[in-house]
N, C-alpha and C positions, 0 to 999 in steps of 0.2 A: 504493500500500500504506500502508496504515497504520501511522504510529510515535508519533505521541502519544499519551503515557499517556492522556491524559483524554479525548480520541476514542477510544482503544479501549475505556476502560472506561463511555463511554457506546453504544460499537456491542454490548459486550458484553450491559450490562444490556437493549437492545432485543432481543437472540438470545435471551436467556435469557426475556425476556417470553414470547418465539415457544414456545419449547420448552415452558414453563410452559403454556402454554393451546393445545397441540397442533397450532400456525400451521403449517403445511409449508409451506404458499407464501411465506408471511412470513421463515421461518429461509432457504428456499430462495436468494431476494433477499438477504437479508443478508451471510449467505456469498459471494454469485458479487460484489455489489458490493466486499468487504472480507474478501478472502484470509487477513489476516494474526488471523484469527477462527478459523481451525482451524489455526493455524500459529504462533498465539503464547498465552503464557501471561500471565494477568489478574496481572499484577505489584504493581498499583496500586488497586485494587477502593476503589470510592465506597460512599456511607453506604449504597446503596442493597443492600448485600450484608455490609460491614460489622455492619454494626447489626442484621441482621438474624441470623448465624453468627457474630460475634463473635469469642472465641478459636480458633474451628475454624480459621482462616483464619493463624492464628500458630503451627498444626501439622498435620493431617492434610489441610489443605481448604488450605495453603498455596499461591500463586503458581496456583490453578486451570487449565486448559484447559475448552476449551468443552464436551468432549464428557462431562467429570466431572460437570455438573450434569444428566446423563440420569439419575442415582441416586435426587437426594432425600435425599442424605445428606455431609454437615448437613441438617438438617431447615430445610426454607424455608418453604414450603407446607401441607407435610403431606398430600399430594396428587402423582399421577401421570397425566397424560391416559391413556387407552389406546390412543393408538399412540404409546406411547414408542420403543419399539422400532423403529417406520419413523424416528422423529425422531432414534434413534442411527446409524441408516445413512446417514441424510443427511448428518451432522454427518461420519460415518468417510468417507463415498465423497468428499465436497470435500476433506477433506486428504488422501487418497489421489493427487486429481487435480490439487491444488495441490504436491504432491510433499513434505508436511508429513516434514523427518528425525525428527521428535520420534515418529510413529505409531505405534510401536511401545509407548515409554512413553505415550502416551495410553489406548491400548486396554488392557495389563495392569492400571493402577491401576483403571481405570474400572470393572474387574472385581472387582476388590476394593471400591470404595464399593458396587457394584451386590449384591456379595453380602454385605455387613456390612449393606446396607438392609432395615429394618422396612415401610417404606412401599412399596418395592418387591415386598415379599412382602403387605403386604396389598391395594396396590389390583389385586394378582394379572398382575403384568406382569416380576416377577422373570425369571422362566424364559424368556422370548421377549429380555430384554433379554442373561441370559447367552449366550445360543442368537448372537443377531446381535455379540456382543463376539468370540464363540469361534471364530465365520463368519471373523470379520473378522482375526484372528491371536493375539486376545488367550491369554498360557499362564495353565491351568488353574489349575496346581500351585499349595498354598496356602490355593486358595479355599475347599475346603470349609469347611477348621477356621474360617475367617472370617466364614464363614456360618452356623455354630453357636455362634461367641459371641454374635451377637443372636439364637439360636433356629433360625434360617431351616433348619432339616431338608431341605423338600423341595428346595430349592435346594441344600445340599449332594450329597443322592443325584442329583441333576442336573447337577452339576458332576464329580462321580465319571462317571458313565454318558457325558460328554464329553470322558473321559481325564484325570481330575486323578488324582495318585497319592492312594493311602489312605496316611494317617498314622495312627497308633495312636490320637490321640485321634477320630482320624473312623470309623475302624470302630468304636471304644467307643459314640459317639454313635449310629453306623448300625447299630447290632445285626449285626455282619459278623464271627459267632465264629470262623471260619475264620483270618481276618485277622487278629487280635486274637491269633491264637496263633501266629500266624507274625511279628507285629511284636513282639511281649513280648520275645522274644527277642536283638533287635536291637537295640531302642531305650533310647537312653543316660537316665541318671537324668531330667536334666531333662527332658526327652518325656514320661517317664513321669507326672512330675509335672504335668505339663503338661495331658496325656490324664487326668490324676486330676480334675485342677480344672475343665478343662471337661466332663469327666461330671457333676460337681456342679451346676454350672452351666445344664446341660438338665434337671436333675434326674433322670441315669440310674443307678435304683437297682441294676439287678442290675450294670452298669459298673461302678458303686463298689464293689460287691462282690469282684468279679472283679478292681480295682485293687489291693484291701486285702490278698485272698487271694495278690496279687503282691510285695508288703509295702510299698505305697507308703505315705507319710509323711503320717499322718493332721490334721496341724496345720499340715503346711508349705505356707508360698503358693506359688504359680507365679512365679516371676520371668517368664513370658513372660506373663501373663495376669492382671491386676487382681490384682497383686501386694499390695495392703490389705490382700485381705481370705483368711482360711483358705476353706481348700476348706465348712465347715460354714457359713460365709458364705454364700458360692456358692451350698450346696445349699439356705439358704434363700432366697435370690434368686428360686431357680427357682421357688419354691412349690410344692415336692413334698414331702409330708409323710414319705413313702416314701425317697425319699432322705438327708434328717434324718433319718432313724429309722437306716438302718445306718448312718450314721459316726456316731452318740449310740451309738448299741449296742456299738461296734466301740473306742471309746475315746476320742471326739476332744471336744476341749476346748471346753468353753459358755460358759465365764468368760473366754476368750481377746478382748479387745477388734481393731477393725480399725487399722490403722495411720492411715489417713485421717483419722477421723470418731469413733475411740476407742467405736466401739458393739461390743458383745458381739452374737454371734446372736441371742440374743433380743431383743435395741434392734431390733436390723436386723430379724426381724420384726413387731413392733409398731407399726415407721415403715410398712413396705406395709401395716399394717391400718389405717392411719390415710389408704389411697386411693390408695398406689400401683398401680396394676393393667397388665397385658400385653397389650394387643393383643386388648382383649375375651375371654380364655380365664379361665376362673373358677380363681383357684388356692388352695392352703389356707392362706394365712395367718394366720388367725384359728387352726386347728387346729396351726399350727405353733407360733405363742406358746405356747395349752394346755399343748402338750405340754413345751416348754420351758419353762416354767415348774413345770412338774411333777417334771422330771429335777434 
């Protein structure tokens, strides 16, 4: 078994090649030679991931397991082979058989990079990687909202449809009015707030509606959620000119700068006109300025 940091973190970066360009026979061998590959965590990681993820690795991407880099997030590549998904099973069935105590924490997180991933939802292998996580024991609960702070919808209604409970801000997000009226009622200020900012955040205008008409706090950030910037941030983030327009209509402040970055909503939209863009999906930035600038 392997215990040297620097053997493990060169067995790793060779697994991680495999997984990267969709080797099965390659991760296969690696694993059955070097157990301690799905049994131990990347403590010590070389330039070769360093330099590459950088601070991720000094918070959310900290101390990794192998089977965390099925995601694509930290962004490495930018790229997914398409049998991720056999390549997650490989990875879960050897530490199953190697009798890894940690499996449980492997699979749950893995679920969360997997549904915070942009790159998993676009080289279209999201869903098949939730599917073999959720096979495998990972719990739901959580996931969706997690999946709608990077956008990732259908993967949220997917993670729902495999027992995740709904939270207020995931029915807001999923159009589920039923729900929405059954959580209103329950859920404590900060939820609410919570479910405010990431409605903004997808850009869901009749949501924000429907938060406002609940009397949520038109200026207040989320403490659970990119606490910077106001919900009218958010709604410009999203590049929904429609969502801007009820919280401008409704009362919320234009002049308010982020805490981060000191930009007002309109800086924040002028910087995406200057080329930030989503995931190829055309948004209105440019009509978002206009209009703020007009108000």
């Amino acid at each position: 078994m392997l215990v040297d940091a620097t053997l493990l973190d060169d067995r790793f970066r060779e697994a991680v090649s495999a997984i990267d360009s969709g080797d099965v026979e390659t991760l296969e061998r690696l694993v059955a030679e070097n157990p301690a590959l799905v049994r131990k965590r990347l403590d010590a990681p070389g330039a070769w991931l360093r330099d590459v993820v950088g601070k991720a690795l000094d918070g959310f991407f900290r101390s990794p397991y192998l089977l965390w880099f099925v995601a694509e997030d930290p962004v490495r590549k930018g790229r997914l082979p398409d049998n991720i998904a056999g390549i997650a099973r490989v990875i879960v069935d050897a530490a199953r058989r190697e009798g890894a105590p940690n499996l449980q924490d492997q699979l749950d997180y893995a679920l969360t990079l997997v549904s915070w991933s942009w790159i998993a939802r676009e080289c279209e292998v999201q869903l098949q990687l939730i599917d073999v996580l959720i096979d495998a024991g990972a719990a739901p609960n959580g996931n969706p909202n997690n999946a709608l702070v990077n956008g990732n919808v259908a993967a949220a209604r997917h993670l729902v449809d495999r027992g995740a409970t709904v939270t207020l801000a995931t029915a807001l997000c999923l159009d589920r009015g039923e729900d929405v009226d059954r959580l209103l009622a329950t859920s404590t200020d900060q939820q609410k707030q919570f479910a405010f900012v990431l409605s903004a955040l997808n850009g869901r205008a009749e949501a924000l509606r429907r938060m406002i008409a609940a009397g949520a706090n038109l200026n207040a950030p989320s403490a659970d959620l990119y606490s910077h910037g106001t919900p009218l941030h958010h709604a410009v983030a999203s590049g929904s000119l429609d969502a801007v327009r009820v919280l401008v209509e409704a009362g919320a402040d234009t002049t308010r700068k982020d805490s981060a970055w000191g930009g007002t909503p309109l800086g924040w939209a002028e910087y995406y006109v200057e080329g930030i863009k989503s995931g190829g999906v055309t948004k209105e930035y440019d009509a978002i300025a206009s209009y703020l600038h007009a108000v």
